[in-house]
Backbone as JSON, one array per atom type, in Angstrom:
{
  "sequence": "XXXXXXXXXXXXXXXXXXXXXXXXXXXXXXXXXXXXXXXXXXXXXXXXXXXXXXXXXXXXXXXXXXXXXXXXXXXXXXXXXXXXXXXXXXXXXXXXXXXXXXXXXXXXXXXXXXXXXXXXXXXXXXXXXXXXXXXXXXXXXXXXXXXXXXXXXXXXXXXXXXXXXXXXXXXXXXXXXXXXXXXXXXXXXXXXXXXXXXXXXXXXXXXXXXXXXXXXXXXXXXXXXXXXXXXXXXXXXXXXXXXXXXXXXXXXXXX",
  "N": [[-15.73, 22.39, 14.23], [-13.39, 21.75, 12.49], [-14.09, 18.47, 12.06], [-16.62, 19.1, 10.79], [-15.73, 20.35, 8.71], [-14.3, 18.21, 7.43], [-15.92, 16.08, 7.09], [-16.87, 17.49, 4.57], [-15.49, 17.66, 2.97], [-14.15, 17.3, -0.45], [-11.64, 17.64, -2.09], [-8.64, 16.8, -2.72], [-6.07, 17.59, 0.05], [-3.5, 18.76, 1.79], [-2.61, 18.12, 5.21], [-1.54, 20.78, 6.75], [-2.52, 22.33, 4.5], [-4.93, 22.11, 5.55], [-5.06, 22.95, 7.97], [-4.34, 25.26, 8.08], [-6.61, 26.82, 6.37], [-8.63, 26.09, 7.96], [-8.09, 26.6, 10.54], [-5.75, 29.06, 10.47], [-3.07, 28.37, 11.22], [-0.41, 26.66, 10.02], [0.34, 24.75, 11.13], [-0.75, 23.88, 14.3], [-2.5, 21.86, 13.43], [-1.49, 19.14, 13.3], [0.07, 19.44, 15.64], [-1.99, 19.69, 17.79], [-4.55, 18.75, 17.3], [-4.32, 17.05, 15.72], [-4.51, 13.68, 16.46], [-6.58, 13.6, 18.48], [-8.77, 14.24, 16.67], [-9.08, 12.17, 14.96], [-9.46, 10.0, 16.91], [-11.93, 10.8, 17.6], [-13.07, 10.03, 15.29], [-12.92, 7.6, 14.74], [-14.43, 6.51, 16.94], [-16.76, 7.04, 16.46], [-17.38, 6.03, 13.71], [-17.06, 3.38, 11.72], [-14.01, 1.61, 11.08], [-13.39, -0.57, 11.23], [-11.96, -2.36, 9.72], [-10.74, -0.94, 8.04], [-8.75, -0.55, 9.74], [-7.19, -2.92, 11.08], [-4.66, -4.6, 11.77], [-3.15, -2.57, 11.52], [-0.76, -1.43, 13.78], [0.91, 0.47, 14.2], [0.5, 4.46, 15.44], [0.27, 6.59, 14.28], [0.63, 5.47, 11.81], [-2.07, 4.15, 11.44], [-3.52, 6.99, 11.95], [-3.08, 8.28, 9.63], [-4.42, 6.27, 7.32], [-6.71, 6.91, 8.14], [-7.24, 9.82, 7.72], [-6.91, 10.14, 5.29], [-9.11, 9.01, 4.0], [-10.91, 10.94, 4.22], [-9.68, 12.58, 2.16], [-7.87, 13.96, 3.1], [-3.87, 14.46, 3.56], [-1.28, 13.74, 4.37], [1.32, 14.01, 2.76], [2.49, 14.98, -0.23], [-0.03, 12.87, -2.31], [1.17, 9.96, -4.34], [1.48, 7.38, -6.81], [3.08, 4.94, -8.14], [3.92, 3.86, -10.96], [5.5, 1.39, -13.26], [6.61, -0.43, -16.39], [4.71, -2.52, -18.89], [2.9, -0.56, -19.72], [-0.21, 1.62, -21.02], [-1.65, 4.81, -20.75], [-4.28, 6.64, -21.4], [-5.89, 9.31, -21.99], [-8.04, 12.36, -20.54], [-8.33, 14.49, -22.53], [-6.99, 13.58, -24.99], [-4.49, 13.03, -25.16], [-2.02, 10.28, -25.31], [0.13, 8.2, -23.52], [2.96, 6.43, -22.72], [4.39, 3.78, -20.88], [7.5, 3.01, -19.86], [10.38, 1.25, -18.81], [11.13, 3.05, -16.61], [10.16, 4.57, -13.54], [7.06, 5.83, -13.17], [5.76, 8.75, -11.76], [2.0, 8.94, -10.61], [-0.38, 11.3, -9.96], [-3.08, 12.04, -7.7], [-4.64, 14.2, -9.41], [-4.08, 14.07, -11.84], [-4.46, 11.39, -11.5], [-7.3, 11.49, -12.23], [-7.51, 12.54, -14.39], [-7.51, 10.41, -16.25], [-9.12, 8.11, -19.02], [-8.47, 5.54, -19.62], [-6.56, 2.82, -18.8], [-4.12, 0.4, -19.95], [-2.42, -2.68, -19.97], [0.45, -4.41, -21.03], [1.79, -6.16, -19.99], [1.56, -9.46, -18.74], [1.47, -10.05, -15.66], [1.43, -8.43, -12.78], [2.41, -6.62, -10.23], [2.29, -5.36, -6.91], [3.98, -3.74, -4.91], [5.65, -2.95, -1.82], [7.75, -1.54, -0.75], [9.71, 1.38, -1.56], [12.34, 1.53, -2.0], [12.79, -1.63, -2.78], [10.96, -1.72, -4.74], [11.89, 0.41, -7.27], [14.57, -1.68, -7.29], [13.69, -3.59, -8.68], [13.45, -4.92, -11.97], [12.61, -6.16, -14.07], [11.55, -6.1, -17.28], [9.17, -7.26, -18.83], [7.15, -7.31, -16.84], [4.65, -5.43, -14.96], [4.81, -2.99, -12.34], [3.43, -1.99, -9.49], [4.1, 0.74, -7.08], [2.93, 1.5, -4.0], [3.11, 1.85, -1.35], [3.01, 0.82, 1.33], [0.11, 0.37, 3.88], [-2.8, 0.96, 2.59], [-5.44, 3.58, 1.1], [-8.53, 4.16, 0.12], [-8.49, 5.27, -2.12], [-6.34, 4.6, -4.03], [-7.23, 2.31, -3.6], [-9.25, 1.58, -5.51], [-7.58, 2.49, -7.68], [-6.62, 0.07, -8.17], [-8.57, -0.86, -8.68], [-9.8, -0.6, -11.07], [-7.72, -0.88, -13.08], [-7.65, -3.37, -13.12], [-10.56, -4.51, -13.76], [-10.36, -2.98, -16.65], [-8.2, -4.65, -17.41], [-8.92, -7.38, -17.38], [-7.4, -9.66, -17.27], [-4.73, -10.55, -16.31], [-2.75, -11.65, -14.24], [-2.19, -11.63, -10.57], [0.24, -9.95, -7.93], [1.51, -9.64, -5.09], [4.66, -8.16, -3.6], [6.33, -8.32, -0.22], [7.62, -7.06, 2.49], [8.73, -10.05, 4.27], [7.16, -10.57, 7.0], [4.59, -10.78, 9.3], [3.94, -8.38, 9.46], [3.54, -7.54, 6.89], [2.4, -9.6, 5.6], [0.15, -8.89, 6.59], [-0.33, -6.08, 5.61], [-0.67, -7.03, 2.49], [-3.72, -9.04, 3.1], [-4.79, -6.68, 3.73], [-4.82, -5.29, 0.99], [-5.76, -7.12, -0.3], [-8.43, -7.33, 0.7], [-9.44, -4.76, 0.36], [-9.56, -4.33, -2.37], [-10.96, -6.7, -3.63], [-9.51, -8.25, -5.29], [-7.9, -11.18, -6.64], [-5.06, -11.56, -5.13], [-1.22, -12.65, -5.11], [0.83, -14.03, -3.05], [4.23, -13.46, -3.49], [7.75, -14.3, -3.94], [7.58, -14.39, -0.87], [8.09, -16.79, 1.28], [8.33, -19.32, 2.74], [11.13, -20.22, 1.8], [12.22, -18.13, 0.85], [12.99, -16.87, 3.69], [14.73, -19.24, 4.47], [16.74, -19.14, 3.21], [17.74, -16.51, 2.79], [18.93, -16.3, 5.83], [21.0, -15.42, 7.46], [20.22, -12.57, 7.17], [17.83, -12.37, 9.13], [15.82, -11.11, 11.19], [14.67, -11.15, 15.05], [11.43, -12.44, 16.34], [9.12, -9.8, 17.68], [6.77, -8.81, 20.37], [4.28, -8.21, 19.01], [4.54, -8.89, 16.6], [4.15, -12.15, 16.88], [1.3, -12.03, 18.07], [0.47, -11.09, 15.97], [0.97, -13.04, 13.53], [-0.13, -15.02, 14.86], [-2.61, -14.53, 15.0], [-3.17, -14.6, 12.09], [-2.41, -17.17, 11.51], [-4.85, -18.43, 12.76], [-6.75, -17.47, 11.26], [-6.3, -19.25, 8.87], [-4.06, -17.99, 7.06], [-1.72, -18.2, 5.08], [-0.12, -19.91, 6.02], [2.19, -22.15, 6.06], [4.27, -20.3, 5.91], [4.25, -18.44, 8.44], [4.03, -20.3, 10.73], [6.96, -21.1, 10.49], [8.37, -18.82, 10.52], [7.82, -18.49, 13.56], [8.6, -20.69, 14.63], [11.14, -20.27, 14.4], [11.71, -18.05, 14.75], [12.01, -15.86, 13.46], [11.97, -13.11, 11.08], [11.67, -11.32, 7.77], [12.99, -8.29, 6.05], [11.92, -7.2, 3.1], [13.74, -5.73, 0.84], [16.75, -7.08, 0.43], [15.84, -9.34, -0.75], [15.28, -8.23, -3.11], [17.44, -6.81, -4.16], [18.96, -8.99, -4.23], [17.77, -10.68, -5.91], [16.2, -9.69, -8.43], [16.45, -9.36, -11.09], [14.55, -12.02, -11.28], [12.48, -11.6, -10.87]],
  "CA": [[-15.42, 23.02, 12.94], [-12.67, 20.71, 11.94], [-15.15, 17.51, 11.4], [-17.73, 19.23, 9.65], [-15.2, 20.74, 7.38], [-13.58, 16.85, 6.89], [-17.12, 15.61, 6.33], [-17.74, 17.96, 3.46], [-14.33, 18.01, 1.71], [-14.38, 17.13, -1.67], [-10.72, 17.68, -2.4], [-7.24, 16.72, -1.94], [-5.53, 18.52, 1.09], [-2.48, 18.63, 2.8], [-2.72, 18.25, 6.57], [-0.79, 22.03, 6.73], [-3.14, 23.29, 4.17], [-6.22, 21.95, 6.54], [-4.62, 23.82, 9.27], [-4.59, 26.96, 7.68], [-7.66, 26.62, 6.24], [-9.46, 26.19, 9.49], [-7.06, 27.0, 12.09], [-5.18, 29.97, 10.8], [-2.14, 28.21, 11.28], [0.07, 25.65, 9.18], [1.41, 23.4, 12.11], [-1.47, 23.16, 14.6], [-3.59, 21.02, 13.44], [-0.81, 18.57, 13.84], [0.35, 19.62, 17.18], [-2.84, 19.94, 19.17], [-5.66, 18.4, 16.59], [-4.9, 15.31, 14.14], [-4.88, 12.94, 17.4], [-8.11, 13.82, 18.94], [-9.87, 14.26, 15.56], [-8.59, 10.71, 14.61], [-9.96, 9.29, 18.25], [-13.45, 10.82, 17.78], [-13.69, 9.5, 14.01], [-12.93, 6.03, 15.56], [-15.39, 6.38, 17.67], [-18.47, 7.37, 16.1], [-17.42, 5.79, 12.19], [-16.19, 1.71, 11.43], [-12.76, 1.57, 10.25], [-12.59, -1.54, 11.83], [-11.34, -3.16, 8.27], [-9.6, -0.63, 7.48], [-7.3, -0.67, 10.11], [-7.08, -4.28, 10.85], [-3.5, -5.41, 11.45], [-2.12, -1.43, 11.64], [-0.45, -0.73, 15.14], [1.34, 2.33, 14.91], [-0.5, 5.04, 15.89], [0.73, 7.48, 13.35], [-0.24, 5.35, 10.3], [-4.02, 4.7, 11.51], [-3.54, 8.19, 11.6], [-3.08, 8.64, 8.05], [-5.41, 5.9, 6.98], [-8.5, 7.61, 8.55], [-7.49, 11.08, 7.64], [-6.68, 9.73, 4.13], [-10.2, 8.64, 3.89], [-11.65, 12.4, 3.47], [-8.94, 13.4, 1.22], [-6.26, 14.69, 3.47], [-3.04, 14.0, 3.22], [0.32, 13.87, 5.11], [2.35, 14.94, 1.66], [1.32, 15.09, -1.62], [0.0, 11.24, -2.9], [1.32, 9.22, -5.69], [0.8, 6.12, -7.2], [4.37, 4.84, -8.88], [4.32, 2.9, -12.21], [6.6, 1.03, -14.17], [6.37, -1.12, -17.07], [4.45, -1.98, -20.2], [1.52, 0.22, -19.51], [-0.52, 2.57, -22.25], [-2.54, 5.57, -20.33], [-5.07, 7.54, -22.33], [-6.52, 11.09, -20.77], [-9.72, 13.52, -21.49], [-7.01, 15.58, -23.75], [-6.74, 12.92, -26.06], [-3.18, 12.43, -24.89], [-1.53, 8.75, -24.84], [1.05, 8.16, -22.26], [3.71, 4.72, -22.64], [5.06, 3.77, -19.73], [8.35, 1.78, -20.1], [11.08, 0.86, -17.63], [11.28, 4.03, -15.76], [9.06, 4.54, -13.27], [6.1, 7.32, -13.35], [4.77, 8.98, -10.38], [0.65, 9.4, -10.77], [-0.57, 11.85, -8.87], [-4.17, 11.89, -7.65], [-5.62, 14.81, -10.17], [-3.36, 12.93, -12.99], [-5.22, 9.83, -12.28], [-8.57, 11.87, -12.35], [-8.0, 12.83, -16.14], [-7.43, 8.98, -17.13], [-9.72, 7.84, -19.3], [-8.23, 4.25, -19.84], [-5.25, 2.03, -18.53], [-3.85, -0.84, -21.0], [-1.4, -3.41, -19.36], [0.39, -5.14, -21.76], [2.34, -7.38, -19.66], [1.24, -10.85, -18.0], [2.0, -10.15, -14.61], [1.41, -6.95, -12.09], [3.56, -6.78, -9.01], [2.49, -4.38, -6.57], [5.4, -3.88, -4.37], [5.59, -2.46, -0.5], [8.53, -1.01, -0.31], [10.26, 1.98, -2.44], [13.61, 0.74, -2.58], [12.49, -2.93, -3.47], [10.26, -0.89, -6.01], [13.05, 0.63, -7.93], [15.62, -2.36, -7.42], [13.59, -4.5, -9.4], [13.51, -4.23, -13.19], [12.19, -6.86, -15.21], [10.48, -5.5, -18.47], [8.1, -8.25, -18.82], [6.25, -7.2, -16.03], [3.88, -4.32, -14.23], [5.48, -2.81, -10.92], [3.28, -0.55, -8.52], [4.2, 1.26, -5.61], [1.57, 1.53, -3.18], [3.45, 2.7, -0.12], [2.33, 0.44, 3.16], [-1.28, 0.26, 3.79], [-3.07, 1.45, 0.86], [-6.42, 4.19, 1.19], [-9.25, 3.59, -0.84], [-8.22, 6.49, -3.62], [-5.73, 3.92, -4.4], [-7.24, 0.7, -3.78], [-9.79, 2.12, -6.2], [-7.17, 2.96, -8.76], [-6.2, -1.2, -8.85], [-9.7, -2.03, -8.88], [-9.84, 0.02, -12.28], [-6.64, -1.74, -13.54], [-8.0, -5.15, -13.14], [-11.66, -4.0, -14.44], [-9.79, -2.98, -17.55], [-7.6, -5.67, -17.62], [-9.28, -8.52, -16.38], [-6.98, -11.35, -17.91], [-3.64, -10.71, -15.46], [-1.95, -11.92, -12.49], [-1.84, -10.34, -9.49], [0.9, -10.87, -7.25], [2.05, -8.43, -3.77], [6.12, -8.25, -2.93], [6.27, -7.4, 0.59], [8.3, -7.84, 3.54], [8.49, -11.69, 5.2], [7.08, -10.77, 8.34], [3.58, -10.16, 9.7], [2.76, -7.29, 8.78], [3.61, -7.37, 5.86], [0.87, -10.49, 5.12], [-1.29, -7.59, 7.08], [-0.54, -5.48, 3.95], [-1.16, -8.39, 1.42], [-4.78, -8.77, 3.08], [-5.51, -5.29, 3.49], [-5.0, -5.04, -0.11], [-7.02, -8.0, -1.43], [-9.75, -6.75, 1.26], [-9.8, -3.46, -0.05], [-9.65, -4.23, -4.14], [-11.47, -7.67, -4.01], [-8.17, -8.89, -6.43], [-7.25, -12.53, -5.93], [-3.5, -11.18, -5.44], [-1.03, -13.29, -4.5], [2.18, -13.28, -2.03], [5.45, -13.47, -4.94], [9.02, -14.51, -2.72], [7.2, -13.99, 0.44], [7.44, -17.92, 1.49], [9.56, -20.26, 4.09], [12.37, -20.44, 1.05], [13.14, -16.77, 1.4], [13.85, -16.95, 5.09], [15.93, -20.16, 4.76], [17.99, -18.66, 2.04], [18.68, -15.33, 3.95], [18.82, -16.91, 7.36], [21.75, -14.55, 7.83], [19.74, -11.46, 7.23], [16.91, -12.08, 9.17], [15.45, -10.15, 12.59], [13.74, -11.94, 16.12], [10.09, -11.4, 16.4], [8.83, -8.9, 18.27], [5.45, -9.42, 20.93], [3.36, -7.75, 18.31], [4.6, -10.37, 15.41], [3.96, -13.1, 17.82], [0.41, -11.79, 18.18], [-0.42, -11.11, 14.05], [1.51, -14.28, 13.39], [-1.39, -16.24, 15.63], [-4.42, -14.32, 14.29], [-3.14, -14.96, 10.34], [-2.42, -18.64, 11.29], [-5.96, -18.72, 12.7], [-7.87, -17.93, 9.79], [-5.73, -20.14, 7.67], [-3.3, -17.25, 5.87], [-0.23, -18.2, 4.71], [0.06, -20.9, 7.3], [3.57, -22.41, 6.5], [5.47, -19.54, 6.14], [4.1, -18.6, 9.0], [4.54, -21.1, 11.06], [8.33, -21.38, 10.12], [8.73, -17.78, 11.45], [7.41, -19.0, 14.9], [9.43, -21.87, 14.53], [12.51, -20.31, 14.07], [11.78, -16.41, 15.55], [12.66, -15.12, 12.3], [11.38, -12.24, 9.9], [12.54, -10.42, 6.91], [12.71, -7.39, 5.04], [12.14, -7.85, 1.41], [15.23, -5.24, 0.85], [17.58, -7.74, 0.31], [15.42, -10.04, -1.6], [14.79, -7.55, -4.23], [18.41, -6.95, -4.58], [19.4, -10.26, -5.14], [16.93, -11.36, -7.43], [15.85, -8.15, -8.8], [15.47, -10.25, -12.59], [13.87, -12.89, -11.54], [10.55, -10.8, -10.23]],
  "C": [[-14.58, 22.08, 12.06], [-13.5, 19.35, 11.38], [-16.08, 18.17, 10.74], [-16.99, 19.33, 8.32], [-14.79, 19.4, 6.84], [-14.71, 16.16, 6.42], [-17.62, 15.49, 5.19], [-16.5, 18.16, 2.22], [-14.16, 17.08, 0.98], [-13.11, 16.7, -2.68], [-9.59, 17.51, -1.58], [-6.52, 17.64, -1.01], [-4.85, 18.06, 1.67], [-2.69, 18.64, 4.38], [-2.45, 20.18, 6.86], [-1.54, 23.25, 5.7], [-4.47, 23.45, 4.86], [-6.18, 22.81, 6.82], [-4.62, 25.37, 9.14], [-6.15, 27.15, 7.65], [-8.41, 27.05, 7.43], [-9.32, 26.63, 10.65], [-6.25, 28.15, 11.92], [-4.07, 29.58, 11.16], [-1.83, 26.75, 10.61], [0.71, 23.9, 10.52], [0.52, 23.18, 13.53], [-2.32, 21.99, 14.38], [-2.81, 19.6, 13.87], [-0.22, 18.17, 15.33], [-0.5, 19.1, 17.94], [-4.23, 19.3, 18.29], [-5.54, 16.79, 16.13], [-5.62, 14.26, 15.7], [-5.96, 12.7, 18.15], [-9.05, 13.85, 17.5], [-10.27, 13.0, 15.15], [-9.49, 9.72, 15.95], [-11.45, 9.55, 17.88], [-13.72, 9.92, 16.57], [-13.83, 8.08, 14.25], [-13.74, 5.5, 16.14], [-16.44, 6.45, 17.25], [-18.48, 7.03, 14.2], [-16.69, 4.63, 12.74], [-15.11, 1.92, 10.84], [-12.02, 0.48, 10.83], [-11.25, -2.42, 10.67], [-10.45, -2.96, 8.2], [-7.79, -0.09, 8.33], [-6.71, -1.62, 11.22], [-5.4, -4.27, 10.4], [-2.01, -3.92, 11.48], [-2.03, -0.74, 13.21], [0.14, 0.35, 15.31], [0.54, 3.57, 14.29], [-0.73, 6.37, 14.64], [0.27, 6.76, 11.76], [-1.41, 5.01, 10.36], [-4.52, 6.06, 11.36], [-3.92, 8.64, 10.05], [-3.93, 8.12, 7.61], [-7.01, 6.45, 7.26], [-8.36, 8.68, 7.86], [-7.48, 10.97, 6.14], [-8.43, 9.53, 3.35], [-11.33, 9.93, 3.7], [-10.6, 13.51, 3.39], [-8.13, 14.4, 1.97], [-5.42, 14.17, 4.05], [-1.61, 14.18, 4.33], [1.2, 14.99, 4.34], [1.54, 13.99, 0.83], [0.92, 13.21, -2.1], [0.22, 11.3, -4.04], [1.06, 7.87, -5.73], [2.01, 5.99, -8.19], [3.94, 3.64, -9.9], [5.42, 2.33, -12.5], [6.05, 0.0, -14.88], [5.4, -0.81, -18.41], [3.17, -1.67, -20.06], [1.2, 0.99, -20.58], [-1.83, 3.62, -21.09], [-3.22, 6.3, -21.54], [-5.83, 8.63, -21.24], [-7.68, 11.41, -21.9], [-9.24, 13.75, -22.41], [-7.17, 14.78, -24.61], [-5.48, 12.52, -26.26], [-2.54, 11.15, -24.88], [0.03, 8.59, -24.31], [1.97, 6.53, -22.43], [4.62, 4.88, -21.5], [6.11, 2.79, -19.9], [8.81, 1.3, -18.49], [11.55, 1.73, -16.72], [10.4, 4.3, -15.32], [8.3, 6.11, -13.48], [5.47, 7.59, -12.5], [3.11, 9.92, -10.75], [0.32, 10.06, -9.68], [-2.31, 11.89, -8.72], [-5.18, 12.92, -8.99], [-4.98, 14.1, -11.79], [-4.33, 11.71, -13.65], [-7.03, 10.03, -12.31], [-9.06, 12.2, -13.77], [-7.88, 11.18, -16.76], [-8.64, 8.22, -17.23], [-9.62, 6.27, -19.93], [-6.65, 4.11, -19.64], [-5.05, 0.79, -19.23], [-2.5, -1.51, -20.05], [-1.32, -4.18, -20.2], [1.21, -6.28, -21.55], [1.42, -8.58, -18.81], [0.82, -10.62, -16.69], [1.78, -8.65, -14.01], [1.43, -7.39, -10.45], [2.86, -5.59, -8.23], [3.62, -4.5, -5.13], [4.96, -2.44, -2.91], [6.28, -1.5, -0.03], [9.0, -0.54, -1.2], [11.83, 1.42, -3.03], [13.19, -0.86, -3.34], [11.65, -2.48, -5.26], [11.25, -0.85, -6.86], [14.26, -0.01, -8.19], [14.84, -3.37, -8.65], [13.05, -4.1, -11.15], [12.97, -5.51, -14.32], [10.89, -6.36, -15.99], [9.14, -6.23, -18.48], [6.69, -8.41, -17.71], [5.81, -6.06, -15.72], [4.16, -3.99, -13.0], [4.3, -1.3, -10.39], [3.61, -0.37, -7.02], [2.98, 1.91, -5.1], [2.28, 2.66, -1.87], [2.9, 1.96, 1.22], [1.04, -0.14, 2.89], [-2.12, 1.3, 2.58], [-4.85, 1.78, 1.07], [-7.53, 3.53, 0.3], [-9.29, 4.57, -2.05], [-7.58, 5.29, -4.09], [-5.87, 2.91, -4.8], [-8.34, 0.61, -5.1], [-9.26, 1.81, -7.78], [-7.03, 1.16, -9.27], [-7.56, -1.83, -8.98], [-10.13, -1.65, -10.55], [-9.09, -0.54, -13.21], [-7.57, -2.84, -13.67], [-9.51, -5.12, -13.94], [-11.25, -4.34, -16.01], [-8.91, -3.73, -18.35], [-7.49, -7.2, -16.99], [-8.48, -9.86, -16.88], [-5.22, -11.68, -16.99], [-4.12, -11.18, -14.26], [-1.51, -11.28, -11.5], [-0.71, -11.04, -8.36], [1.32, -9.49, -6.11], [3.48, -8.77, -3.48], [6.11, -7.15, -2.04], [7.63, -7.69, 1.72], [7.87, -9.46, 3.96], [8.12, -11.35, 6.18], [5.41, -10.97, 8.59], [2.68, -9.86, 9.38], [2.85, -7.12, 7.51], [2.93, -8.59, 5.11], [-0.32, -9.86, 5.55], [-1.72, -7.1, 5.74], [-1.04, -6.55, 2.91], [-3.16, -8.36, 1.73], [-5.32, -7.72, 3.11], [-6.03, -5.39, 2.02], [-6.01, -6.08, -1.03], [-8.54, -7.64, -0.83], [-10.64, -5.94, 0.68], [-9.96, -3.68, -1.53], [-10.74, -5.54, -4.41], [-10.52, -8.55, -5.32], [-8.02, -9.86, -5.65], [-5.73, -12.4, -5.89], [-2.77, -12.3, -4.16], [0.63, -13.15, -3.54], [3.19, -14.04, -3.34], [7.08, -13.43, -3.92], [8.83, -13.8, -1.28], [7.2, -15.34, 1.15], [8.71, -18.4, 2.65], [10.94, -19.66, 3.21], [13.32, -19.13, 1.12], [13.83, -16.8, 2.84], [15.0, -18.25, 5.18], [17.08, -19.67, 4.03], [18.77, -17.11, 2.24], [18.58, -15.4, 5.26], [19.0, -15.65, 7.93], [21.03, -12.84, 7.89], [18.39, -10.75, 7.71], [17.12, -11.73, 10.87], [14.45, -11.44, 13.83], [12.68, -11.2, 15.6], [9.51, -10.81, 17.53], [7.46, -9.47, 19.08], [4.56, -8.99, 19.84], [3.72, -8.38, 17.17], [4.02, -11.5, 16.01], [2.36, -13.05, 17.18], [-0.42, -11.79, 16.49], [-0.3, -12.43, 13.87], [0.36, -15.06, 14.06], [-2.46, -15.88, 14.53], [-4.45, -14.57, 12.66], [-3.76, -16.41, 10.2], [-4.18, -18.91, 11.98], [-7.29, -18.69, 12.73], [-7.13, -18.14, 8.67], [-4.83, -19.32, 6.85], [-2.22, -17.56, 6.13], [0.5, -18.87, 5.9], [1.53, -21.59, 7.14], [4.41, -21.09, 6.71], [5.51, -19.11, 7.78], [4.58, -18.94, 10.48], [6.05, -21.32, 11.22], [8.58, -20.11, 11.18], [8.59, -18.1, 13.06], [8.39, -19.6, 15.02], [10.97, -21.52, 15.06], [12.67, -18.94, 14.3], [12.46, -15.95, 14.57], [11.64, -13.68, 11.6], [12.32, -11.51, 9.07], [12.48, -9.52, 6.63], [13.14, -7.24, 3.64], [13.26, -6.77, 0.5], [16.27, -5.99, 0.2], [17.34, -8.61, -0.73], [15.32, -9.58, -3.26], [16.38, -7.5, -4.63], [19.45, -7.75, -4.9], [19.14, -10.98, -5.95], [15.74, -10.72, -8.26], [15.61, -8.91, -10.2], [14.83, -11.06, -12.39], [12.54, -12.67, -11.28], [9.77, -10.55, -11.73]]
}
């Protein structure tokens, strides 16, 4: 019952409204369902791509279930900058330096996106999100690994505004060059890594973490198919990684 109904759904849904839905209760489907539903879909559908480079078990989770429109909690899609939305309504929308949370039926009435800066940042992490503030540029929050509602929404952006720069601020580690390819995988954007390089880790030595067996392991398979081979490298080198946290709050204008 549960897969047919995920097959045929059409619309956004909460995990908890699934569960009702189908189950008559708000907090099974969680309990005693997502995990097995998630295992069969694995099994008998490819998502090899799309979950490429994601080990915990809980966000493959989401990425699959994400994939016929249900949800953990509600999705957004965070703005900032010099953006112009237009809707069905006939509405026009300016987006300055405060950000704007899009929500999926939001970005179903938009009938055109204008970017009028240079430059579009999409950014990994919420705090790094919100620390950084330079006008002159386009900031989205994505959130992690990034569905295809989403990856969608930047392939629409770039469509519309085919004359920018794409650039990803993520963590220094890993996975967070995982995220980076996910996202150019999934949008086909030539986006590029933005203070993700050796120079960050030498310059917060002090604030960086060992790597873990499962860095070790990404860290090989990046370096060989050629991604982002010094930084890389350096991490190995020197059993380092970062979290771009720090980075954002020290050079929060210069992004």
């Amino acid at each position: 019952m549960l897969l047919n109904y995920l097959y045929d759904n059409q619309e956004e849904l909460l995990e908890r409204e699934l569960s009702m839905i189908v189950l008559s209760d708000s907090k099974i489907f969680e309990k005693k369902y997502r995990t097995k539903i998630c295992k069969l879909l694995c099994k008998y559908m490819d998502f090899e791509d799309k979950l490429e480079g994601i080990d915990n078990e809980r966000e493959r989770e989401k990425v699959i279930l994400e994939e016929f429109n249900i949800y953990e909690n509600p999705s957004y899609v965070y703005l900032k900058g010099m953006v112009s939305i237009s809707l069905r309504n006939g509405e026009r929308l300016e987006i300055g330096k405060f950000p704007l949370a899009l929500s999926s039926e939001f970005i179903s009435e938009i009938t055109s996106i204008t970017v009028k800066s240079r430059k579009i940042v999409t950014v990994e992490n919420l705090t790094s999100f919100h620390r950084v503030n330079g006008m002159e540029d386009t900031y989205i929050y994505l959130a992690g690994y990034h569905n295809t509602e989403k990856q969608s929404l930047l392939k629409r952006i770039a469509e519309e505004n085919p004359d920018k720069d794409w650039f990803h601020f993520g963590d220094i580690d890993p996975d967070g060059f995982y995220i980076l390819e996910h996202l150019k995988k999934g949008t086909g954007i030539d986006i590029l890594p933005l203070f993700m390089e050796r120079e960050q880790l030498e310059s917060y030595r002090n604030y960086c973490k060992p790597l873990n067996q499962n860095d070790l392991v990404k860290a090989g398979n990046l370096i060989e198919k050629g991604c982002y081979t010094d930084t890389l490298q350096y991490m190995l080198e020197h059993n380092c990684k970062l979290e771009q946290e720090i980075v954002s709050f020290q050079t929060a204008r210069l992004l």
